[in-house]
N, C-alpha and C positions, 0 to 999 in steps of 0.2 A: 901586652902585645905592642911592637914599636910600629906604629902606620907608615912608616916610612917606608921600612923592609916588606910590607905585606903588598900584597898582588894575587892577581886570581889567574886560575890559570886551567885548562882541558888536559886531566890527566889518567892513563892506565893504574888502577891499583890492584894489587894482590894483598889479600890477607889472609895469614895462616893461622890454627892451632891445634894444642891439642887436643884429640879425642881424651876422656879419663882422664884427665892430668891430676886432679885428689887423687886419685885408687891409686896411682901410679908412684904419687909422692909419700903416702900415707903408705905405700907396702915399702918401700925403699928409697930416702932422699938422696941419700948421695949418688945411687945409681943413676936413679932419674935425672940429677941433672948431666952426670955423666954425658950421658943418652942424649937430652937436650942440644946440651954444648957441641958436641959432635953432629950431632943433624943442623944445627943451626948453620954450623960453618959452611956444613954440606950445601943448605938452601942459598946460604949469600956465594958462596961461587959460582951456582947457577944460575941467579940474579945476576951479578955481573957479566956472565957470559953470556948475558940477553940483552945486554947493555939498560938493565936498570940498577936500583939503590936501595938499599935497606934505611926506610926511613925512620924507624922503629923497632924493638922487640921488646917489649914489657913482657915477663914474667914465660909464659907458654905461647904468645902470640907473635907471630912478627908480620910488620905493613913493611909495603916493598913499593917501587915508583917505576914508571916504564914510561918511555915518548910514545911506542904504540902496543896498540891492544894484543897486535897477532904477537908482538914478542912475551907480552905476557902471559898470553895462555899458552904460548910453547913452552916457558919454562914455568911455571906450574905442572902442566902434566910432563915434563922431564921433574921434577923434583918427584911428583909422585913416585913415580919408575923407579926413581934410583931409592928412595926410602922402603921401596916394596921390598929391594933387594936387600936393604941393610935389613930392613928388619928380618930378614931367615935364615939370620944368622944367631939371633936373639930365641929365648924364650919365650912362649905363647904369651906370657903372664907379663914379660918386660917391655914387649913389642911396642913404640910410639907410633901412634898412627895420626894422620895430618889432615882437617879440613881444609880445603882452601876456596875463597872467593876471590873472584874476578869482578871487575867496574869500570867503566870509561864516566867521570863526572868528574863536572866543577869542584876546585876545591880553591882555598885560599893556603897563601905559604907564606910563611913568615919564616926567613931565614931557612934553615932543613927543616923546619916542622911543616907540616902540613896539617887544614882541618874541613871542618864544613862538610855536609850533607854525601859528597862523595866519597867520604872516606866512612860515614856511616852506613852507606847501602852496600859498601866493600865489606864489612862489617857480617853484616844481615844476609849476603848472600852467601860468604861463610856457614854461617850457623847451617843454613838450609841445605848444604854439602853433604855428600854421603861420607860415612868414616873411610878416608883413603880415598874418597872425588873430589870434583871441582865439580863449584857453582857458578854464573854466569850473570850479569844483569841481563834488562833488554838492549839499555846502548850499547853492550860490550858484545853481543853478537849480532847485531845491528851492523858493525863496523867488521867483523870476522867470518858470516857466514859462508862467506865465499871465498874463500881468502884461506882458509885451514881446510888441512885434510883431517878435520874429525867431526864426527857426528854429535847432533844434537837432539835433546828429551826436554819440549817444552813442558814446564812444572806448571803453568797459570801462571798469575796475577797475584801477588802475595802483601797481604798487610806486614808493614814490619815497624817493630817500634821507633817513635818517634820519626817515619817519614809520615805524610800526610797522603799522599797517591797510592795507592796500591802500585807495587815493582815489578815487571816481567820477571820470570828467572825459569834458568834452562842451565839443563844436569849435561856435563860435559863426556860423547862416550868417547873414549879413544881406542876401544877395540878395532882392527884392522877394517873387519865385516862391517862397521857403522859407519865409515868413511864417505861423508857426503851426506848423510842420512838426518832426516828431522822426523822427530818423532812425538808424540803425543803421550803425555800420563795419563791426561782425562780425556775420554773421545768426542768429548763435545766440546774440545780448544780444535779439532782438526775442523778445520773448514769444507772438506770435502763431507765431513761429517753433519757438518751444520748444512750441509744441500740437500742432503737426504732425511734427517731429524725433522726440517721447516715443511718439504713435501711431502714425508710422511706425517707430519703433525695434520697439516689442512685435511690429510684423507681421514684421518683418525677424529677430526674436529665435525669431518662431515658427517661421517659417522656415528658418532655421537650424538647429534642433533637429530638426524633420524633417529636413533633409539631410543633419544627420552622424550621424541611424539610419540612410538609406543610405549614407553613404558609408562606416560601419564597415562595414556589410555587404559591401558591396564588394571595403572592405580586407581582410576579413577571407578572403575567396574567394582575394583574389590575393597573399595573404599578405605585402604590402609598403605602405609608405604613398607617396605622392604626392610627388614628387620636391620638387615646390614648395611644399609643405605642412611636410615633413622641411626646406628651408632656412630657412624662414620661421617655423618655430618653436624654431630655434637661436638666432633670435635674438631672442625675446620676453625673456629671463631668461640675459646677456650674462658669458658666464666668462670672468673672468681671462686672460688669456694666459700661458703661462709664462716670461715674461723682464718685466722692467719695462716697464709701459705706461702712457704719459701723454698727457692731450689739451690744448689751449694754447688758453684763451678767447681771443676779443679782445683785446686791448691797449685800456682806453680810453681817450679822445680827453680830454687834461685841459688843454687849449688855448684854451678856449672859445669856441670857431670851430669851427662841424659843417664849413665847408671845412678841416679839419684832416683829418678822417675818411680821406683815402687814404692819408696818412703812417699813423697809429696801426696801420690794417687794414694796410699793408705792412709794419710790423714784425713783427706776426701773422704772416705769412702766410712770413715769409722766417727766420722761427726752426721754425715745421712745418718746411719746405724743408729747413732745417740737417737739425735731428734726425732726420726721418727716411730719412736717408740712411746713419743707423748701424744697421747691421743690427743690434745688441744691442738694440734700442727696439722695442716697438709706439707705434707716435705714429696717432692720429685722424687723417684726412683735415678739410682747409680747411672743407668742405662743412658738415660737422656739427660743428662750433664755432661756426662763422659764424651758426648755427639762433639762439642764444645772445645774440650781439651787443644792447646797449643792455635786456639785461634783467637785474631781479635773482635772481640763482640762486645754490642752496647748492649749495656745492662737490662735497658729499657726494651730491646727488643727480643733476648732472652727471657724477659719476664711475659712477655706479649706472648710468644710461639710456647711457652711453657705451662701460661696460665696461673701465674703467681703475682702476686702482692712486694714478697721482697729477695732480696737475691743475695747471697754472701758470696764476697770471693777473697782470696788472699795469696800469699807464698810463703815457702819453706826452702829455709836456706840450715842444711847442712852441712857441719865441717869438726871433724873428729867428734869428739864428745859433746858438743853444743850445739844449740838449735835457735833458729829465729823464723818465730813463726808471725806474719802481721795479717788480720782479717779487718774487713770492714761488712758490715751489715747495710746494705741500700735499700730502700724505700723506690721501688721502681716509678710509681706514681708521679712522688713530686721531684725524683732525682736527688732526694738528701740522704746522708748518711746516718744514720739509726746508731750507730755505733760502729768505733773501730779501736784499735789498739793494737799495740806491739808487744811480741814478748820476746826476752830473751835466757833461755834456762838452758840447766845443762839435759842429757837426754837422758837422764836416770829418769826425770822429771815429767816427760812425755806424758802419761797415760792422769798424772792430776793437771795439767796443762788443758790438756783433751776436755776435761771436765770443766775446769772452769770455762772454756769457752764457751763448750752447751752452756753454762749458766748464766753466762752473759746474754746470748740470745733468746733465751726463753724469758729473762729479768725486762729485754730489750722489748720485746714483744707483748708483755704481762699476760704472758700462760700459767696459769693456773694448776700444778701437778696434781694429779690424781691417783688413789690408791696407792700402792707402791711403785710407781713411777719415779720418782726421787729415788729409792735405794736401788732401781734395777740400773739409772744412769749414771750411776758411782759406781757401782760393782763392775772389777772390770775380771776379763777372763784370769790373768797373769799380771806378775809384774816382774817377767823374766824379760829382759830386753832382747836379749840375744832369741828365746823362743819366738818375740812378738815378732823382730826383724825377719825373721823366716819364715812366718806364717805371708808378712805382708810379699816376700817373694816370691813363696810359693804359688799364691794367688796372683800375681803378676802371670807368671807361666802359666797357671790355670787356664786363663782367659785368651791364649790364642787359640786351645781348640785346637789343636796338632796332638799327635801320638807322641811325640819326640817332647813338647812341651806338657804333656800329660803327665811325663813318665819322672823328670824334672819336678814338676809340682810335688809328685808322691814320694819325693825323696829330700824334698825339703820339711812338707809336712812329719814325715817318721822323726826328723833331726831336730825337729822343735818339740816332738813330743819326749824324746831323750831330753831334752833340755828341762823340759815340764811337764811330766805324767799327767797332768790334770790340765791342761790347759785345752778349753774347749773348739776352739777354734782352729786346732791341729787334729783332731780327729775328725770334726764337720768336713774339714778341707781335704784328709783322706778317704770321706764316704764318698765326696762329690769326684775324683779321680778315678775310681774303682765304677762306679755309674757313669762317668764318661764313656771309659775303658771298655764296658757292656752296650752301653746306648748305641755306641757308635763305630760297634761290631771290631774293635781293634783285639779283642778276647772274646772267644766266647765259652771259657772255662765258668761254669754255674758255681763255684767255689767264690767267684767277683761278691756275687750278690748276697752269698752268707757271709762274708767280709766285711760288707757295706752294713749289714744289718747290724751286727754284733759292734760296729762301730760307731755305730748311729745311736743306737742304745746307749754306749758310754758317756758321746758327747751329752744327751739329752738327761743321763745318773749326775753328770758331773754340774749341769745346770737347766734346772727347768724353765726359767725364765728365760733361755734363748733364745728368741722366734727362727733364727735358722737351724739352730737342729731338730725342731720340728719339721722345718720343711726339706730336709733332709733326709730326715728319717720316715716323712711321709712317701719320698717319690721312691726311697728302696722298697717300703711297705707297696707301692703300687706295683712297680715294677716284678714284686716278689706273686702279683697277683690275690695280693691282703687287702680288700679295697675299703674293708668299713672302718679296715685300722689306718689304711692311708688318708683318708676322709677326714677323722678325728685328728689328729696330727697337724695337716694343715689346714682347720680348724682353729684350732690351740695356737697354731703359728696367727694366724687372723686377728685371733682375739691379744694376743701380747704385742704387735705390731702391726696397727689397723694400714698404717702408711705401705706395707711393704707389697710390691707389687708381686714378685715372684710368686711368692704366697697366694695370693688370690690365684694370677695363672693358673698355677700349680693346682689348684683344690677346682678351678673351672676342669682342668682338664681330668682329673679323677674324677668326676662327675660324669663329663663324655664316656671316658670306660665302663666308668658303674654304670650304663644305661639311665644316665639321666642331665640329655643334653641340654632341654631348653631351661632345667636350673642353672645349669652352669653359665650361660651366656650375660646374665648378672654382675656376675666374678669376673667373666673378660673384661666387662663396660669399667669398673672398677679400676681396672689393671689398668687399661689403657690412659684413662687420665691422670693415672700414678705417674704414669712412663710414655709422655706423649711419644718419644720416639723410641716405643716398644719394638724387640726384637721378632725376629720371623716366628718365635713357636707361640705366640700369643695369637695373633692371625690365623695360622695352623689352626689352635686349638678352635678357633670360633669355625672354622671351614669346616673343620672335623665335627664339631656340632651341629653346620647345618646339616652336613653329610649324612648324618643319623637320620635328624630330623626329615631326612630325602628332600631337601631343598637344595636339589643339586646346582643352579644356576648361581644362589647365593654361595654354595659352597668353591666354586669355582672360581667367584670375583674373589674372594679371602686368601684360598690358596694360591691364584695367581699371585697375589700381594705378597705372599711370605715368598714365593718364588723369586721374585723381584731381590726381595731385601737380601735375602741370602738363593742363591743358585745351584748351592751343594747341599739346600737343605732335604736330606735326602725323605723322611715319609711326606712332606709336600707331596711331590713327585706320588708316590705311587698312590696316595687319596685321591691326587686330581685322575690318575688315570682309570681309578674306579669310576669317579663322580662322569667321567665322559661313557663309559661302560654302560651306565644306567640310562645315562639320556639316550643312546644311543648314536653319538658322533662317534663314527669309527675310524673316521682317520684321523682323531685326534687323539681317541684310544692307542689305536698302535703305535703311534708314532712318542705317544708318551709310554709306552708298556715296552718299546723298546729303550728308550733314556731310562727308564728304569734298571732292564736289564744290563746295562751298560754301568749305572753307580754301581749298580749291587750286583755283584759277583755271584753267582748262583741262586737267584732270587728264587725261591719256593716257596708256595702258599702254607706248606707246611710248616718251612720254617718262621713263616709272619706269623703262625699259629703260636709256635711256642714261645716267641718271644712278648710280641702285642699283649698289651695288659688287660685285654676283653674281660669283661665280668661276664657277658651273657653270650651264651655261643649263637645267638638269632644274629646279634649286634656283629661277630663276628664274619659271619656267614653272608649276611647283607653285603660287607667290603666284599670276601672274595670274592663273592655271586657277579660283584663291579668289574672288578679285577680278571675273573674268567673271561665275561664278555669283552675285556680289552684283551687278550689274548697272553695271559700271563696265570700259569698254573704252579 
């Protein structure tokens, strides 16, 4: 760099690219750049017509330069406009579509280059762009809020690589009706919100304080504390395990393609798998790792809120046939690294890749293999790449929990099991679609559940040593109202992967139905330290067990909890509007026995009969006796 030419200087930037641009180049290059070249022209005469400069385009990206801000985000969201248009002239499949970030910051120039921190948050606020929006810093609407007729979506405070501050940034709306409008993602960025949160917190603080003078009181009569209170404060301030225990961030996605994301998140998700199938390991559950995904976090304090020893994290960079995967293993304690390393193979090679990295970590750690623990984590289901790649998508879809994403999962799963008749992980991941599809009332054809059965069977002939098709095959067994065979099952699942939380859940909550709740609550305690930031049916299931137990107040504090986590989760709701039934709070009964009626579309006790996995029809009858009194038949 010649110092002579350089100078600093306050300037607007724009930076665009593309969404997909692999998939895009990998299905057709010449089109693509076709496509490219044409949109690029497109964007530099809108640039010019905003009197700025393209000062850049490497590759899918292009940096642009502006005197001011409001003419930059005008032409930004004029480029969007006009790229909306071109592309509907295109095919679904060839369609380019454009992230763009906006910046007001320092930069240094050297002759037309430009560099320096402003050009990297121009950068970063890209990324954070919707496919086909604009992202915004804070100085950049700092300088334009008033100033433009379009509306703005404060996102928070965002860590972004390589700055040191956390960055404002605010999603750009330009629809006509948002005109002038400031809007909130999180309600606790609106400050009108924070007036009400702070006053409502003091009364809820006061509150509190009154209740735990009685409730020592209380405790103090009945000389023990609250079963629910005693688990739930085990786990405020998270001890050590006594054997080595580690949790596995994410793998990120270093591909530059967010359709990469199911490969990265399945490498994640099938080294948990490995490891904690060795009983010498405490390994974290999927659940609470995943909490983590796409943010910046210190290691040390992930180990702290996790309750771990040592923490792995890495990335996955795909691109055609080859793979680069680099992991490092940390020692959260003293901040050193235990091991790391790089690989680079082709992606035939994945699945002994896979392996040898368990091997490192467990060699890292000197765990000790027991039994046939060695050949169950070599054994891998398939070595069909193209089955593997579909099962990991499938489960991508799986996991939002939509009918539309349900129906997706079952159709990738089938096409991986065409790929490989034996491949177990394509049949487990159609028993789990068809159990949605029932659970979650989207079918209520009885045909679901002799489907699920029959395929839960298979996956469990094709390998016994899989602790998820037992716990598969256990919740159809329960659901099917088979409870001693559901019991056993995940059982079996327990003992072949002592780490895995679901499993436990899963066998606490067949326990509740088999009329035998305060065994289960064991199996919760279990679960939850698996999976500090366990989902709402784990909560559920312990609410449900105190419910049994007629520990209605404790079952209310639980079930409020799962409510919290999740808001649509729907038998929450009608437990707690039993549990209010028996206390006999009536206007909390109704007013929950109507939200009830309101999720569930013809809610009939009849039909909670036929469905509800009750073993014992007292146990049954208990809920509805709940249920009656809140005024729901």
């Amino acid at each position: 760099m010649n110092t002579r030419n350089v100078k600093r200087k306050l300037a607007a930037l724009v930076s665009a690219d593309v969404v997909g641009y692999s998939r895009l180049m990998g299905d057709d290059e010449m089109a693509t750049i076709e496509t490219l070249t044409a949109y690029r022209e497109l964007m530099s005469g809108c640039i010019e017509q905003y009197r700025g400069r393209v000062v850049d385009s490497p590759g899918d990206n292009l940096l642009a330069e502006f005197v001011s801000v409001v003419d930059a985000i005008e032409c930004a969201a004029d480029i969007q406009e006009k790229l909306k248009s071109q592309n509907e002239e295109l095919p679904e499949t060839r369609r380019m579509v454009f992230r763009i970030g906006v910046n007001l910051g320092d930069v240094i120039q050297d002759g037309d280059s430009i560099f320096g921190d402003g050009v990297n948050i121009t950068a970063r606020m890209e990324g954070l762009a919707e496919a086909g929006g604009i992202c915004i810093s804070g100085t950049a609407y700092d300088h334009v809020k008033n100033k433009s007729h379009f509306g703005y979506e404060f996102l928070g405070k965002q860590n972004v690589k390589n700055i040191s501050d956390p960055i404002r940034a605010y999603r750009v709306l330009t629809r006509p009706e948002d005109d002038g409008a400031l809007k909130y993602k999180v309600k606790r960025d609106d400050p009108k919100h924070r007036r009400r949160v702070h006053l409502v917190t003091i009364a809820i603080v006061v509150a509190v304080i009154i209740g735990m003078v009685v409730w020592k009181h209380q405790m103090d009569k009945k000389g023990r504390k609250l079963p629910i209170v005693r688990l739930l404060e085990k786990h405020r301030a998270l001890k050590l395990p006594d054997k080595p225990s580690i949790a596995v961030l994410p793998f990120t996605n270093m591909s530059g393609d967010i359709e990469q994301d199911y490969f990265s998140d399945g490498m994640t998700e099938d080294l948990i798998t490995d490891l904690s199938q060795i009983s010498g390991l405490f390994v974290i559950s999927r659940n609470s790792v995943f909490t983590y995904k796409g943010k910046a976090v210190k290691v040390e304090e992930v180990a702290k809120d996790l309750g771990v020893r040592y923490v792995l994290e890495g990335s996955v960079r795909r691109v055609s046939d080859q793979v680069r995967i680099t992991a490092q293993l940390i020692d959260a304690k003293t901040g050193h690294h235990v091991w790391a390393e790089r690989y680079d193979r082709d992606i035939k090679d994945i699945f002994a890749l896979q392996d040898e990295i368990t091997g490192k970590i467990v060699e890292a750690l000197a765990v000790n293999l027991v039994a046939d623990e060695h050949a169950r984590l070599t054994k891998k289901d398939t070595d069909n790449l193209g089955a593997y790649d579909l099962v990991l998508r499938g489960s991508s879809h799986f996991r939002r929990f939509t009918k539309e994403s349900n129906e997706l999962a079952r159709e990738m799963f089938e096409q991986a099991v065409q790929f490989d008749p034996n491949y177990t992980a394509a049949y487990e991941g159609l028993v789990w679609t068809r159990l949605m599809a029932w659970m979650y009332g989207w079918s209520h054809d009885p045909k679901l559940l002799d489907d699920a059965l029959e395929l839960g069977k298979k996956a469990v002939s094709l390998d016994e040593s899989s602790p998820q098709g037992h716990v598969i095959l256990g919740n159809v067994y329960l659901w099917k109202k088979r409870h001693e065979e559901a019991i056993a099952e995940f059982e079996k699942a327990v003992s072949l992967n002592p780490n895995d939380a679901d499993a436990l859940s899963s066998l606490g909550g067949a326990l509740v139905f088999s009329g035998l709740p305060e065994k289960a609550l064991g199996y919760i305690e279990k679960a939850i330290r698996l999976n500090p930031n366990y989902p709402e049916y784990y909560i559920f299931t312990l609410g449900q067990a105190f419910f049994q137990l007629k520990m209605y107040e404790e079952a209310v504090m639980a079930l409020r909890k799962s409510i919290i986590k999740n808001p649509n989760f729907m038998p929450a709701h009608y437990v707690l509007a039993a549990c209010y039934g028996h206390l006999g709070k009536q206007e909390f009964a109704r007013a929950k026995a109507e939200e009830v009626k309101r999720m569930i579309n013809g809610f009939s006790l009849k039909g909670a009969s036929e469905i509800l996995p009750f073993k014992d029809e007292d146990d049954f009858e208990h809920f509805a006796e709940g249920l009656r009194k809140a005024g729901l038949h």
